[in-house]
N, C-alpha and C positions, 0 to 999 in steps of 0.2 A: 509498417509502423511497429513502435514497440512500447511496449506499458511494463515500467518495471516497479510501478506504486500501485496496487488493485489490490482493496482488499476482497475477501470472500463475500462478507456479510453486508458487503456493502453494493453487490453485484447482483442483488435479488430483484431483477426487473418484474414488471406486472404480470409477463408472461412464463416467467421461472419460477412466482411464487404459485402459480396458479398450476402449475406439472407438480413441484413440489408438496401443496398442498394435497392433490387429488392421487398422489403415489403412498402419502402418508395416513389416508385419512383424517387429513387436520382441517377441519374447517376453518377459513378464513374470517378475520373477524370483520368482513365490509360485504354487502351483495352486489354492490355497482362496481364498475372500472376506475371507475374516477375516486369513489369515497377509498376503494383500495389502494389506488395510487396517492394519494394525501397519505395514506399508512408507512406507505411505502419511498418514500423520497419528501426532502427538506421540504418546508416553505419558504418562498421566497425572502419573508420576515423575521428568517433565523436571526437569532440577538449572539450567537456565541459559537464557541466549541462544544460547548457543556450543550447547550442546544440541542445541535446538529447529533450529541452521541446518542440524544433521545428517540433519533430516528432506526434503532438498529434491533428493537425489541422484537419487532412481529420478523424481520428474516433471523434472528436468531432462532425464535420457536421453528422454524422450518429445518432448522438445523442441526439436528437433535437426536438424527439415528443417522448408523452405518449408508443407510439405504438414501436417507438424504444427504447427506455429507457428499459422496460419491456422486451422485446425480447431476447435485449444484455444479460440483467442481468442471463436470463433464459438459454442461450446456453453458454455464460462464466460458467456457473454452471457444465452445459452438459458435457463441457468438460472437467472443472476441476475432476468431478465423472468417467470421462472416463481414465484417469491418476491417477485413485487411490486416490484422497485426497479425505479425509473424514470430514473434516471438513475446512471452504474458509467462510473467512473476505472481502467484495469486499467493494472498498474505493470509495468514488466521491466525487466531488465539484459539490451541485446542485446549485450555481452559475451558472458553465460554461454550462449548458443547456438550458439558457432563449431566446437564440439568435431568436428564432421562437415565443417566446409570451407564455412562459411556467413560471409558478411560481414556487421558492422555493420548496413550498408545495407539486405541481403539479408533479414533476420531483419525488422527494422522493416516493411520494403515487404509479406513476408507477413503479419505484425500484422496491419496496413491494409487487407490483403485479405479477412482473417476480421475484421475491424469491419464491412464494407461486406455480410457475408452474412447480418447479426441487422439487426430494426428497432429493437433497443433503443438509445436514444441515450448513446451510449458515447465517451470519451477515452481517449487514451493517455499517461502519464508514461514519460520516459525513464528507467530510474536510471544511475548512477555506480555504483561499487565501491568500498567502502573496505578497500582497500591497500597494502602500501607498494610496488609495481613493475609498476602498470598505471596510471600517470599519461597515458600516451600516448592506451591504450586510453579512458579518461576525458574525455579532451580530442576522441576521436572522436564519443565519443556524443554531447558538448556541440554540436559543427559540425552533428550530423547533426540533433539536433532543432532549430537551425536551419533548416536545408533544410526539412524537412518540416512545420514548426511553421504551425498552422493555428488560428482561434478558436473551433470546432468539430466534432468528428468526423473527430479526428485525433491526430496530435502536440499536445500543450498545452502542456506541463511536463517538469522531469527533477525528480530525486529523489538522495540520497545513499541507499544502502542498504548493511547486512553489520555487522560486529562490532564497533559504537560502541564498546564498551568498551578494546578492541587497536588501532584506528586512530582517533585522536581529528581530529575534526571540524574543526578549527584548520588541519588537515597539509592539506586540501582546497582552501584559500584560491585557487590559480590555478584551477582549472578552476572555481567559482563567479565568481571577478570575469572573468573570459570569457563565462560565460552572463549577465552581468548587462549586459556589454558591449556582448551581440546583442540584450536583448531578449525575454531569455526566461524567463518564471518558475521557481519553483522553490520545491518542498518540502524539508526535509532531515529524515530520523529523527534526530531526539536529547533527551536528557532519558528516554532507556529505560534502554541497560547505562550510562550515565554518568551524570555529573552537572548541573547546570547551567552550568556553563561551556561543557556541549557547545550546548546552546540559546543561550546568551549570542553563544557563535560562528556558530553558524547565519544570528541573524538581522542580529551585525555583516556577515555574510557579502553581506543584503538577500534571507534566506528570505520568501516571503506566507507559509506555513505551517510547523504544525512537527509530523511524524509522530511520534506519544506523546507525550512532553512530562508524562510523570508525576511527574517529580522537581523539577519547577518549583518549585512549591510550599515546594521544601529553602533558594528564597534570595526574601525577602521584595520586592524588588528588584527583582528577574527576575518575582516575581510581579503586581507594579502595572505595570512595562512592558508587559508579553504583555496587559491588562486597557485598561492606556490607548488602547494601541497597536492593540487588538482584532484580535490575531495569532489566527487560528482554529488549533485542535489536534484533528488526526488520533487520537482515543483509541479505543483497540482492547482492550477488558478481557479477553476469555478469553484471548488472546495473552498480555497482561501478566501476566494469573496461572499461565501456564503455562509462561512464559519467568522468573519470577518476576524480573521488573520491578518488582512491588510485593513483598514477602514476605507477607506479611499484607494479605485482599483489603475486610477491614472497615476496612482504613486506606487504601483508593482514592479518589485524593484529586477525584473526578468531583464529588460532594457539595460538597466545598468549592471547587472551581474554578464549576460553577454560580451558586452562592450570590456568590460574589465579581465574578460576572459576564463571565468567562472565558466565550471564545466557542467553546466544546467541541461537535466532530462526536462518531457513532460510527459505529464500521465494524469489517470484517470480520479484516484484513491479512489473514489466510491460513488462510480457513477450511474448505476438503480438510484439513490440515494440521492444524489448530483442533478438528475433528469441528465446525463452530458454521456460525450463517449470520445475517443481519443479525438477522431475527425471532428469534431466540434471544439475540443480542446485547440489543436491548431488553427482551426477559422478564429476561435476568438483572439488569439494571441497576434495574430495575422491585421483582424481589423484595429485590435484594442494600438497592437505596438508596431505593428508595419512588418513583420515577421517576413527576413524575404527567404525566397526559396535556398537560395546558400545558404541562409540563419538553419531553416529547418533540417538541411542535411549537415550542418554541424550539429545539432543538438541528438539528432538520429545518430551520430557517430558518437556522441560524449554516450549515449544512452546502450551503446553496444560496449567501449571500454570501462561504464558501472556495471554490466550486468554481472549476474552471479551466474555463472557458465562456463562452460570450459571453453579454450583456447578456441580450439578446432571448430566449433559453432559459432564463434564471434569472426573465426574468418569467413565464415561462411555469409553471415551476418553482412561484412562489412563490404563484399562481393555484391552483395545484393544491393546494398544503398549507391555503391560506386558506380 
């Protein structure tokens, strides 16, 4: 299996926060499992995306030094190798890690320290922030996955990430044609809280990929370009029905993007967060849409020609699905 939409923070199971709190000395803010896990992962009665982003406070605090950053990275791997995937993209905003006195820099370089402590062959996407008053901070992370930016087992890609709907995709336009300037790819989430203009802008922007990309489907247009163009999409279903991205999950438009030939991943985005993990992602899609096993090994193959990796790993990749 392969997960090319995980974020970090959103990857802090009950059992990750509980290593990471007791390496850091942070005590956790619940004494039960259960009250912890309410902390820690959606309610089922999530109203939104705005919601859902409220679920991310207490594994950010965990996330907060060299020593945790690194750790995370290193048992998020753990687990994902202990569920079969063989190859795991983990996303972050090393923004949101400064709260303690950490740089940019700092935050990334420990990433990379807990990539290099799993053998599962793993990348890193940078993300951006969507904001209206951390364009700077933005423009930091774009330089820095420069610098670091590798073809494997490393920096890959950056990513746009946060509340598509309040900061439209459009208002990003310099810090992407800067990264397009250096050379460096890029995912962007849109087509979730918005609508297709936000995709429209994405891929004017020169996205390879577009995180969710569920409301495609709402402009006919948009939907033969992403098909011709064989744009691959990051869809992440318990997310979307839990961020209600879709309202109605008999109307997930995966069936018809399929069928139409749309070159549709699936993944996890944030499944601590989710209660979910890839193998649950395919049962549901499986009962929800009738997912046959030819469907799943084309989507495993669309999911090896989005990754962000070199060549020579995707064949490796695609040996293994064959």
């Amino acid at each position: 299996m392969i997960d090319l939409h995980c974020h970090l923070d959103g990857s802090i199971t009950l059992p990750i926060a509980k290593k990471l709190g007791a390496l850091q000395n942070i005590e956790l803010p619940a004494k039960s499992d259960e009250a912890l896990l309410k902390k820690l992962s959606v309610p089922e009665d999530c109203e939104s995306l705005n919601d859902f982003l409220q679920c991310f406070g207490l594994p950010l605090r965990l996330l907060q030094t060299k020593e945790g950053i690194a750790e995370a990275v290193r048992l998020v791997q753990e687990d994902a190798k202990a569920q079969g995937i063989v190859y795991l993209e983990i996303r972050f905003a090393p923004q949101l890690h400064q709260i303690n006195g950490l740089s940019q820099e700092e935050v990334i370089s420990a990433a990379l320290e807990g990539l290099k402590q799993s053998d599962l062959h793993t990348n890193l996407i940078l993300c951006l922030m969507r904001s209206d008053h951390n364009q700077d901070e933005n423009l930091e992370t774009v330089q820095l996955a420069k610098k670091y930016f590798v073809k494997d087992e490393g920096v890959v890609a950056i990513d746009l990430a946060g509340a598509e709907g309040l900061f439209k995709t459009k208002d990003f336009e310099k810090e992407f044609t800067l990264a397009k300037k250096l050379g460096i790819p890029f995912t962007i989430h849109a087509g979730e809280a918005d609508g297709p203009q936000s995709v429209w802008d994405a891929i004017n922007f020169g996205a390879k990929r577009i995180g969710h990309g569920v409301r495609i489907f709402e402009d006919s247009e948009l939907l033969e370009y992403v098909i011709k163009n064989q744009i691959p999409l990051e869809m992440c279903p318990n997310s979307n029905r839990q961020t209600k991205a879709v309202s109605d999950m008999s109307t997930y438009p995966l069936r018809k993007y399929l069928e139409a030939g749309v070159k549709v991943t699936i993944n996890t985005d944030d499944p601590a967060i989710c209660r979910t993990n890839l193998q649950k992602e395919y049962d549901y899609i499986q009962k929800m849409y009738g997912i046959t096993e030819d469907e799943k090994k084309q989507i495993l193959l669309n999911a090896v020609d989005a990754a962000f990796c070199s060549d020579e790993f995707k064949s490796f990749l695609k040996n293994k699905i064959e």
